[in-house]
C-alpha positions in Angstrom: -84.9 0.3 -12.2 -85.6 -1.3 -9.1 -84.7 0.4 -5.4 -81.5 -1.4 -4.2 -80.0 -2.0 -0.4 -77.4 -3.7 0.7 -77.6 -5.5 3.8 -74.9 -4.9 6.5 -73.1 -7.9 5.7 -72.8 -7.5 2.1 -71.4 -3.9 2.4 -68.9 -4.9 5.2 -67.5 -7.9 3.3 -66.9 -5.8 0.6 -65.3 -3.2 2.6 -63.4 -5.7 4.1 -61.8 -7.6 1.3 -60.9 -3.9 -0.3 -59.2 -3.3 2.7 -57.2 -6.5 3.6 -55.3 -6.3 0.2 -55.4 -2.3 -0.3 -52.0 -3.6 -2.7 -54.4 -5.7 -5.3 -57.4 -5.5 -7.3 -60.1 -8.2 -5.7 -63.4 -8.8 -7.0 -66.7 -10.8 -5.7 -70.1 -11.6 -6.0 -73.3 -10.3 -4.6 -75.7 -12.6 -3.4 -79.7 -11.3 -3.1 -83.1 -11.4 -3.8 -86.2 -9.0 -5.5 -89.1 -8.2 -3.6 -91.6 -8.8 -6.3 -94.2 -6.3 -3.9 -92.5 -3.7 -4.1 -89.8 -4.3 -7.0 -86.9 -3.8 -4.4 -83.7 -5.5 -4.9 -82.1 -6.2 -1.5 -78.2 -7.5 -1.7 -77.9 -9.6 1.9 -74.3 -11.4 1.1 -70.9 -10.7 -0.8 -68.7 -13.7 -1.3 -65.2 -12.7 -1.7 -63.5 -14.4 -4.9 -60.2 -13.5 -5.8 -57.0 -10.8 -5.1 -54.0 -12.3 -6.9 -55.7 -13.7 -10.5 -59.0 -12.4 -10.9 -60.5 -13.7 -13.8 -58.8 -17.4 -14.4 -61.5 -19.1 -16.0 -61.1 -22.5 -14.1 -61.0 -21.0 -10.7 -63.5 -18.6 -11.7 -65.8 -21.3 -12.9 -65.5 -23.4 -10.1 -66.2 -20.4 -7.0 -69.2 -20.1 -9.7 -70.6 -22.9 -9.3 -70.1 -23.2 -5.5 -70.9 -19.6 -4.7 -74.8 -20.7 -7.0 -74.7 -23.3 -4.8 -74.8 -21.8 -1.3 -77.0 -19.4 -2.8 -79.9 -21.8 -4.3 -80.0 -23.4 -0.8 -80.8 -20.1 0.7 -83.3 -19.1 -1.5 -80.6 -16.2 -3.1 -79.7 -15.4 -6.3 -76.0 -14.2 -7.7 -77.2 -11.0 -8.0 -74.4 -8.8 -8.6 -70.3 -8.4 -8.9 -68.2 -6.2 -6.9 -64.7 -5.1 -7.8 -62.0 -2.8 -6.2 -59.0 -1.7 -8.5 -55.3 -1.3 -7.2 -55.0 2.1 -7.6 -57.0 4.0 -5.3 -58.1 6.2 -8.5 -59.2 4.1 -10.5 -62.5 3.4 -11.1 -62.3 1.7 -14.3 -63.9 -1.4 -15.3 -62.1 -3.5 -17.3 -63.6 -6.3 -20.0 -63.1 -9.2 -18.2 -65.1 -7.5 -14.5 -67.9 -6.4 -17.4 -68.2 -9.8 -18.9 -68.7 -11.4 -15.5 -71.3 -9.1 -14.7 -72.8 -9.2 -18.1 -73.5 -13.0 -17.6 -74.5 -12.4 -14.0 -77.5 -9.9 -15.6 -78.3 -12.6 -17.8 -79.5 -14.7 -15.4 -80.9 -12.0 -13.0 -82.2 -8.8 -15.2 -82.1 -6.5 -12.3 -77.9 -7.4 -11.4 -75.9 -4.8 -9.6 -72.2 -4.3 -10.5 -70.4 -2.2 -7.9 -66.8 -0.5 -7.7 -65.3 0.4 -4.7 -64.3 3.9 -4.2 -60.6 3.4 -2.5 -60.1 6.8 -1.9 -63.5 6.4 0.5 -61.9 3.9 2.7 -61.5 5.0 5.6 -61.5 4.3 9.9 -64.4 6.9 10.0 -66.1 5.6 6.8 -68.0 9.1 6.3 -69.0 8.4 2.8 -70.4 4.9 1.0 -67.3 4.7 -1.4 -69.1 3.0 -4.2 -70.0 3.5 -7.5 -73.1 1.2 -8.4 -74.4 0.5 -11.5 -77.6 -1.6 -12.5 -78.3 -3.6 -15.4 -81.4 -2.1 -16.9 -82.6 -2.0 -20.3 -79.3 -3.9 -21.7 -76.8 -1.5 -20.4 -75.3 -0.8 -17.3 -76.4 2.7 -15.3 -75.5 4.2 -13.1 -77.9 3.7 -10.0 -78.0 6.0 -6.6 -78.3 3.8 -3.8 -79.0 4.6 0.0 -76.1 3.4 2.8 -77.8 3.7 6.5 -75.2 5.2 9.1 -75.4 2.2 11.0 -74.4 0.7 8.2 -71.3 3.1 7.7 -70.6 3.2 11.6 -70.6 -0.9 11.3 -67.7 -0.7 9.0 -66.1 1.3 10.7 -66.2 0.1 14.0 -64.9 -3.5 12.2 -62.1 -1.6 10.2 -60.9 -0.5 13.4 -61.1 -4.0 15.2 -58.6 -5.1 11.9 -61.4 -7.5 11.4 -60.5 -7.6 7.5 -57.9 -10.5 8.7 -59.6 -12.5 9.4 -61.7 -12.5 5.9 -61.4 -15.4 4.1 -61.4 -14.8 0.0 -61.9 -17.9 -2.7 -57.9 -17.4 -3.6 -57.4 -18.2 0.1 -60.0 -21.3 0.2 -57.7 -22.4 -3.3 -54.8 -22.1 -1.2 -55.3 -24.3 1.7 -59.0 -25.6 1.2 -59.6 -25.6 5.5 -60.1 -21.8 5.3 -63.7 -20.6 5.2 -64.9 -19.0 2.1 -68.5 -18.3 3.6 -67.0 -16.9 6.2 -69.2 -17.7 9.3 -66.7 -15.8 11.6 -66.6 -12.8 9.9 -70.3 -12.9 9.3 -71.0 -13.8 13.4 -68.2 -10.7 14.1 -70.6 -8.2 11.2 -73.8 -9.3 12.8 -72.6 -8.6 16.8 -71.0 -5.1 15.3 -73.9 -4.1 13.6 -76.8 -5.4 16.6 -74.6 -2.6 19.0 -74.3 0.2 16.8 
């Protein structure tokens, strides 16, 4: 199994969407790349997909095809799925999430599928909050990945700013198709957090 980090934008972005609809499930993908040196898998964007119907096939398809999109031109792969239940127990995984990720893996053997932790979120962000599995040998296991404080202070410093309004998730982009799905703003907001913690 390869090493796997997340980059402070993918982990925020994922905080973030969690937290701006702490009343729905929401799901997303993981963008990356593999360090073929060292076998690393580094995660360096989430794109937000969907709070209110998370796996309609047509909508699904179409963020799909976008979200590859985007990530061919930047040299990235879909490299993972994120998901965060309603209930702040729950840590479930439910067929639908597993078939996503399952195709996901089949185009990038070394896929990452992560659940948010809800009970974890929090101003102070003390703890990760994520269970992450990678796709391995045909299954999914559990892997134990490394979160940098900065990383951690980061979203904290943005859950306390509120800066989860002003994320931008596929069902919004749906919705009124002038709202951002790559979210430039939040990413510039992540990126001026992160450089002065």
């Amino acid at each position: 199994m390869a090493e796997v980090t997340f980059s402070s934008k993918a982990y925020c972005k994922m905080i973030m969407h969690a937290a701006k609809y702490p009343h729905c499930a929401v799901n997303g993908l993981l963008l990356g790349r593999v360090n073929k040196n060292t076998d690393s898998l580094t995660l360096v964007d989430a794109v937000p997909l969907f709070h209110v119907c998370l796996h309609v096939s047509p909508m699904a398809e179409i963020a799909l095809t976008q979200v590859d999109h985007i990530a061919a031109s930047q040299d990235l792969s879909i490299a993972g799925y994120y998901v965060a239940n309603e209930n702040i127990t729950d840590l479930s995984i439910d067929r639908a999430a597993n078939r996503i990720a399952d195709k996901i893996a089949e185009n990038f053997p070394s896929a990452c599928f992560v659940v948010i932790d809800n009970k974890h979120l929090t101003l102070s962000m003390e703890t990760p909050g994520m269970v992450v599995s990678q796709f391995t040998d045909g299954k999914w296991r559990l892997k134990e990945s490394r979160f940098d404080n900065e990383i951690l202070d980061t979203a904290a410093a943005l859950l306390e700013q509120r800066a989860f309004k002003s994320l931008v998730d596929f069902d919004n982009h749906l919705d009124d198709v002038s709202q951002d799905w790559q979210n430039k703003e939040l990413n510039e907001l992540i990126e001026e957090v992160d450089s002065s913690s």
